[in-house]
C-alpha angles and dihedrals in degrees: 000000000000122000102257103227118190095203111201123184123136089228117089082202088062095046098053102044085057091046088053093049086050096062088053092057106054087195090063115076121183112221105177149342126226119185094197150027094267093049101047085051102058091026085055091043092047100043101026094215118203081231144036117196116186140170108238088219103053123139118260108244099207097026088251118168125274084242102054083039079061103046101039083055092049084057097055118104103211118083110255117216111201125221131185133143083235111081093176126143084256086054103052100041081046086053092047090048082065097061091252112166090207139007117222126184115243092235103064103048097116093053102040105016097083095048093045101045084053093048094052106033128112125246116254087242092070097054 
């Protein structure tokens, strides 16, 4: 069975070029895109997803707190795994923040995503 992945990043760009990745990898199946916060949260929640991945900068859908951001992620039960093209030490305590499990530089994706979706994602068993 393929690893289900909910992809959220607020740039369509993004977005396609790992949608793109995805068809080229059958054990990755792409189960949603979110564009914001708000989104990732209820899409993560509905289609319990075995990762999350996120972009750490997205814009925040309903205008919510960074801290309520914080604490509805650390709820969710799916790993996140955080992306930016910043890989600062602000990024990664932000990502962290977050509950990600990892932090991985946007530019490297097609080199790092496929091994690390299928490192940190929970069995199907636990969904």
């Amino acid at each position: 069975m393929p690893i289900k992945v909910l992809v959220a990043d607020d740039s369509d760009i993004v977005r396609r070029a790992i949608r793109q990745l995805f068809q080229e990898h059958p054990e990755i199946e792409l189960v949603g895109e979110a564009t914001g916060f708000e989104e990732t949260i209820q899409m993560a929640n509905d289609l319990k997803p075995q990762v999350v991945l996120m972009d750490v900068y997205m814009n925040r859908d309903n205008g919510d707190s960074l801290t309520d951001i914080v604490s509805k992620l650390n709820a969710c039960t799916s790993p996140i795994v955080a992306i930016s093209i910043f890989n600062d030490e602000q990024t990664k305590k932000l990502a962290e923040s977050f509950g990600a499990v990892t932090l991985l530089d946007k530019m490297e994706l097609s080199d790092i995503l496929i091994p690390t979706i299928q490192k940190f994602a929970v069995p199907h068993a636990n969904l």
